[in-house]
C-alpha positions as CSV (number, residue, x, y, z in Angstrom):
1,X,-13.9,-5.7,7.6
2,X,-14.3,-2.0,7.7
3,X,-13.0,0.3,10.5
4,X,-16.2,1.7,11.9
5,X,-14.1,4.5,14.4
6,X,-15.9,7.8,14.0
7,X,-13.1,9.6,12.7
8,X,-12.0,7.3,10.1
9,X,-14.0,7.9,6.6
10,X,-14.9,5.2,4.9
11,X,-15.0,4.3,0.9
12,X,-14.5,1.4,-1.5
13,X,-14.7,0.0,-5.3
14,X,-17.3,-2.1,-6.5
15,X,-16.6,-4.4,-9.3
16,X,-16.9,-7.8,-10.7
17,X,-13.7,-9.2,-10.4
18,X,-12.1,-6.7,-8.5
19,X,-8.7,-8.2,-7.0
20,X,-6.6,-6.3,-9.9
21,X,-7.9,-2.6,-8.9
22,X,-5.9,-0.2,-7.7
23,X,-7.9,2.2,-6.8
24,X,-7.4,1.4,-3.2
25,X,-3.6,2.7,-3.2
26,X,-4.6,5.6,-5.1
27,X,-7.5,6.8,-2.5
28,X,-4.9,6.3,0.1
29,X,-2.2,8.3,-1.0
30,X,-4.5,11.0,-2.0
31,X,-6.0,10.7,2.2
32,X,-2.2,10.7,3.2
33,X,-1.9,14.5,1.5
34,X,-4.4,15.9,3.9
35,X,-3.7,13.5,6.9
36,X,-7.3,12.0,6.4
37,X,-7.8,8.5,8.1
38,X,-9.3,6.9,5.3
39,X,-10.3,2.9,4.8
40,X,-10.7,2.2,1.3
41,X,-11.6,-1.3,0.4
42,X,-12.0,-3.2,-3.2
43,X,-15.3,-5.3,-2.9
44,X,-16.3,-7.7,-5.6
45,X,-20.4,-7.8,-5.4
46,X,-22.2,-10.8,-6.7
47,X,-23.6,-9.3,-10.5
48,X,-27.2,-10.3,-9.3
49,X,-27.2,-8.8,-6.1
50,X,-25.6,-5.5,-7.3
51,X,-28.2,-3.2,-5.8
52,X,-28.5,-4.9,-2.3
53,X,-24.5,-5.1,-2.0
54,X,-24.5,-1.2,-2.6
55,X,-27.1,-0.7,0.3
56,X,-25.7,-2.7,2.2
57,X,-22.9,-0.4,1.9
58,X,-24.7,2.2,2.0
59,X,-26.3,1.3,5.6
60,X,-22.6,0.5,7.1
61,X,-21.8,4.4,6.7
62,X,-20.0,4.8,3.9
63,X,-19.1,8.2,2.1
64,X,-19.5,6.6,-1.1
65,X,-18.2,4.3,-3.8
66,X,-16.3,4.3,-6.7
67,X,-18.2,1.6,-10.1
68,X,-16.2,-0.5,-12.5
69,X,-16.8,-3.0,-14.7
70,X,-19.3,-4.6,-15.0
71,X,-21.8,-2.0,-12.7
72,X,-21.6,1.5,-14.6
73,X,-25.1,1.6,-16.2
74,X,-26.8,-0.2,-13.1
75,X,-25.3,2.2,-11.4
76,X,-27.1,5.0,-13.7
77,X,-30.3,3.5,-13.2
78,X,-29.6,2.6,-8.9
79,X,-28.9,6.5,-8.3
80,X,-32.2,9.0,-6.9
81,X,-30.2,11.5,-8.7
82,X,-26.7,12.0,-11.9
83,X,-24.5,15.0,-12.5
84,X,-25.0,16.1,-16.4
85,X,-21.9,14.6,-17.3
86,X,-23.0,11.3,-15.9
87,X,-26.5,11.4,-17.7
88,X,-24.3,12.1,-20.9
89,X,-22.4,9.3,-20.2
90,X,-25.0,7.2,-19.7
91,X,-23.2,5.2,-16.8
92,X,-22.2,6.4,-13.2
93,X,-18.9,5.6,-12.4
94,X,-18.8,7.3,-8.3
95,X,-21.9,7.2,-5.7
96,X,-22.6,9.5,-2.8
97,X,-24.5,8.4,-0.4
98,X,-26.3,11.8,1.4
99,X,-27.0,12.3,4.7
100,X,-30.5,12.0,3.7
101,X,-30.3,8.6,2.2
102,X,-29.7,9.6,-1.3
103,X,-27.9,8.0,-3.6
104,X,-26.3,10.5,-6.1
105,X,-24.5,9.2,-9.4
106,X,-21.7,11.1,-11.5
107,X,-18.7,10.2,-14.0
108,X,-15.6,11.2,-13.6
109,X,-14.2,9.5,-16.3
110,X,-13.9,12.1,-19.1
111,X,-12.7,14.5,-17.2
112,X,-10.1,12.1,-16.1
113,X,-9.3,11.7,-19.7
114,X,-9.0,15.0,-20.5
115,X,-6.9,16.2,-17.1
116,X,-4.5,13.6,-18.0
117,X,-4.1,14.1,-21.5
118,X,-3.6,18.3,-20.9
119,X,-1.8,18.7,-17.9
120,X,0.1,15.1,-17.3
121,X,1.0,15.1,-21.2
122,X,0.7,18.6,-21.8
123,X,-1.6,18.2,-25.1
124,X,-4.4,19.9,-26.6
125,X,-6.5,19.0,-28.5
126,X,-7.8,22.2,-30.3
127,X,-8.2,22.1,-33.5
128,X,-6.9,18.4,-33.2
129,X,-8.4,15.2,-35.8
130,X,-9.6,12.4,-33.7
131,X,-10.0,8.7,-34.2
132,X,-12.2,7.2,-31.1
133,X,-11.9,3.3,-31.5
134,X,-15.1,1.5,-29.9
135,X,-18.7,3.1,-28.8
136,X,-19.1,1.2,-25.6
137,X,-19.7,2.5,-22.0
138,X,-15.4,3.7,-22.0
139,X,-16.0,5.5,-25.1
140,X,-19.0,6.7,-23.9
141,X,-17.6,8.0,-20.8
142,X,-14.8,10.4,-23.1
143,X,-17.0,11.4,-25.7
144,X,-18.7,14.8,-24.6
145,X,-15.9,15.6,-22.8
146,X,-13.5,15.6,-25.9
147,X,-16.7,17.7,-28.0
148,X,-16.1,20.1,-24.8
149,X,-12.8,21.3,-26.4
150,X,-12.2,23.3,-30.0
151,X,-11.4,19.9,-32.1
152,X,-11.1,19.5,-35.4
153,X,-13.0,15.8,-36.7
154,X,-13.9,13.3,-34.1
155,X,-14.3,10.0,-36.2
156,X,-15.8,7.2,-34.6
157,X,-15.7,3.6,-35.4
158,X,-16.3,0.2,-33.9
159,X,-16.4,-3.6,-35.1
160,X,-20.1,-3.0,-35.1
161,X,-20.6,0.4,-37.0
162,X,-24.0,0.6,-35.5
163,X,-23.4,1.5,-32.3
164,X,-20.8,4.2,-33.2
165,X,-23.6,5.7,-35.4
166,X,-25.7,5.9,-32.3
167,X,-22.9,7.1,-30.1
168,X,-22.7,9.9,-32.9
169,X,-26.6,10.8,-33.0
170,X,-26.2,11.9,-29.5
171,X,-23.3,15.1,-29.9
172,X,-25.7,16.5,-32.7
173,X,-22.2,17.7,-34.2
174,X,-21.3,18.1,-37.7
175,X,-17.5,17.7,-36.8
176,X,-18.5,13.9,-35.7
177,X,-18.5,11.3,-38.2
178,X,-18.9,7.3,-38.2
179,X,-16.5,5.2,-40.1
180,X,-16.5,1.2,-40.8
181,X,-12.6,0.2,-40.1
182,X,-12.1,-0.8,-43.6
183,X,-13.2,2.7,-44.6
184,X,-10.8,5.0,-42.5
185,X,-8.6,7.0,-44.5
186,X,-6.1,9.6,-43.5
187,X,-3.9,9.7,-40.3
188,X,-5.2,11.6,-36.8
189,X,-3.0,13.8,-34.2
190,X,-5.3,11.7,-31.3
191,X,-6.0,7.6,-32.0
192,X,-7.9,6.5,-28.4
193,X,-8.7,3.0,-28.1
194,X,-11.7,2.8,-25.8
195,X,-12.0,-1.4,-26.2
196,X,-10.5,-3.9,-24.1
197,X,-9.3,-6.0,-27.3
198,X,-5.6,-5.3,-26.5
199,X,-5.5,-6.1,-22.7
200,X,-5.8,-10.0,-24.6
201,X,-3.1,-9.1,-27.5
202,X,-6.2,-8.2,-30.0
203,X,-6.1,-5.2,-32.3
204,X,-9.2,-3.5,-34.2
205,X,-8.5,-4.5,-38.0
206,X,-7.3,-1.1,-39.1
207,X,-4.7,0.7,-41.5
208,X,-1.2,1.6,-39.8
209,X,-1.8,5.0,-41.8
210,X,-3.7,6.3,-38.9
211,X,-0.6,7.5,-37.3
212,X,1.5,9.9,-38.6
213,X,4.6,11.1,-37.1
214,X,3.5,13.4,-34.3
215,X,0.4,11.1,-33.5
216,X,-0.4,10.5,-30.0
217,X,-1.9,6.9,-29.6
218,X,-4.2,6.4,-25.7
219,X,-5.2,3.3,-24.9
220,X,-7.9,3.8,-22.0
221,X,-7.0,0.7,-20.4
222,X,-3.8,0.1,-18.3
223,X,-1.3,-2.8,-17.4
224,X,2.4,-4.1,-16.1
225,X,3.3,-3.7,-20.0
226,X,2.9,-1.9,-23.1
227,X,-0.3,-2.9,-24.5
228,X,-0.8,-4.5,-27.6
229,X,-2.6,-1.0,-29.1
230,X,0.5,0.7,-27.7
231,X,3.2,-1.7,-29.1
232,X,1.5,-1.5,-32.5
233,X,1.3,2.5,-32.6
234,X,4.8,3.0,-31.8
235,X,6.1,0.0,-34.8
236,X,3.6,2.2,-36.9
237,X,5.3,5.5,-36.2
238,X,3.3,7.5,-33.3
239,X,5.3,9.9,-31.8
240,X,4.0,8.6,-28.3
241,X,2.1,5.3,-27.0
242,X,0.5,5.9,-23.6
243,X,-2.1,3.8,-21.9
244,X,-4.8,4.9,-18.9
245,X,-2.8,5.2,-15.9
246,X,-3.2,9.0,-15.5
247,X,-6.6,8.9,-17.0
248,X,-7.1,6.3,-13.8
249,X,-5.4,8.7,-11.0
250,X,-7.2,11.5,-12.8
251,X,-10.5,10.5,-12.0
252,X,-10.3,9.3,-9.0
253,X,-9.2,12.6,-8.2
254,X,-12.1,13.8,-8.8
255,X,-14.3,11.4,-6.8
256,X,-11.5,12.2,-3.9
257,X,-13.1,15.6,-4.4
258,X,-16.7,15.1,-4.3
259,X,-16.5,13.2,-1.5
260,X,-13.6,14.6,0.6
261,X,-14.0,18.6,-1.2
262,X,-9.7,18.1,-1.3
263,X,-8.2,18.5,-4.6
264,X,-4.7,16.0,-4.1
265,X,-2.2,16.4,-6.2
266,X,-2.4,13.3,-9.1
267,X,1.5,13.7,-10.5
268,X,3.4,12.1,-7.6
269,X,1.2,9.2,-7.0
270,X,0.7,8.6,-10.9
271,X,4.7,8.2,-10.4
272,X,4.6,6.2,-7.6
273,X,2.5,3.9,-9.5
274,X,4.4,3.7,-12.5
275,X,7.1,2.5,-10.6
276,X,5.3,-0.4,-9.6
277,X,2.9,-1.2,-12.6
278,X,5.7,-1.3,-15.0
């Protein structure tokens, strides 16, 4: 049950199953910087009754909401209005809800990707050769954001080469190229894994000689424990293994800001929740 006092602003995550998020510790440390009274709620909506949960919402006053799994693209298609970056993306992963009953759509998560990976890890990626494993709604969501920046080669490649050759139509970008896993050759400074394959142990059926000694492997998703994509960079020499903890705090960041127009600083409470996550 929400706290429906005037002064307190209300917000939550939508997501099918949403128990595991915690997106509602991050939004209230971030209120605690500026002494905002903020009541942040996970809410798992039924998958068929996406659109009339979110009005629901909508109608009880909320600021706005922040989309996971599975709701991205019906978010896209929900919202009267997207940022650029979200119609890029293809999926809307934050919703404002205006004072004029408007539902407005943006995606924070590539520039939650690249905030974490330059200022929390203090890399660039000029000039840098890129591996991007999977061309789903994740990869999706970091792909014009990493064409943004000077790189090098961005290769994609996914189980079903298809869809990264469509994810690759879309940057119109000779430094983008497509690759079957059993083609890849040659080792990257960046190897991203944008699937969920590791969360369950998996690992995409490629060549340890993507990594070379001063590789930097990301895996988008996050747990308790090294992933499986991290364990198996580090055996195969990466300099560093990191998952999507920072990439998380990052971007919610930046739907703290579009709602709230506060910028909070991300370091302290990515550390606060390392502490507990692992």
């Amino acid at each position: 049950m929400f706290n429906f006092e005037k002064t307190v602003s209300r917000c939550a995550v939508v997501g099918h199953p949403i128990s595991h998020s915690q997106s509602p510790r991050i939004h209230d440390a971030f209120a605690r910087q500026f002494g905002i009274t903020l009541d942040y709620q996970a809410i798992d909506l039924d998958p068929i009754a996406f659109e009339q949960g979110v009005h629901h919402l909508q109608a009880g006053g909320l600021l706005g909401l922040n989309v996971t799994i599975p709701f991205k693209e019906a978010a896209r298609r929900l919202a009267d209005e997207v940022s650029e970056r979200a119609a890029l993306a293809g999926a809307v992963n934050t919703l404002s809800f205006s004072r004029h009953g408007q539902i407005l759509g943006d995606n924070t998560d590539g520039i939650g990707f690249i905030e974490d990976l330059e200022r929390n890890l203090d890399s660039s990626i000029d000039g840098a050769e890129i591996l991007l494993i999977g061309a789903g709604g994740a990869a999706r969501g970091i792909f014009h954001p990493i064409l943004s920046r000077n790189i090098g080669r961005l290769v994609l490649t996914n189980r079903t080469l298809s869809r990264a050759e469509d994810l690759a139509i879309l940057a119109k970008d000779d430094k983008v190229q497509t690759c079957a896993f059993e083609d890849i050759s040659g080792s990257f400074d960046l190897v991203i894994n944008a699937t969920a394959t590791s969360l369950t142990g998996g690992l995409p059926d490629i060549s340890d000689q993507v990594f070379h000694p001063r590789s930097i492997a990301y895996d988008l998703a996050y747990s308790d424990q090294p992933t499986a994509f991290m364990r198996w960079a580090t055996s195969a020499g990466a300099a560093s293994a990191v998952d999507g903890l920072g990439m998380l705090v990052e971007q919610a960041a930046e739907s703290f800001w579009i709602w709230h127009q506060k910028r909070p600083e991300t370091g302290v409470v990515i550390d606060e929740l390392r502490s507990g996550v692992r």
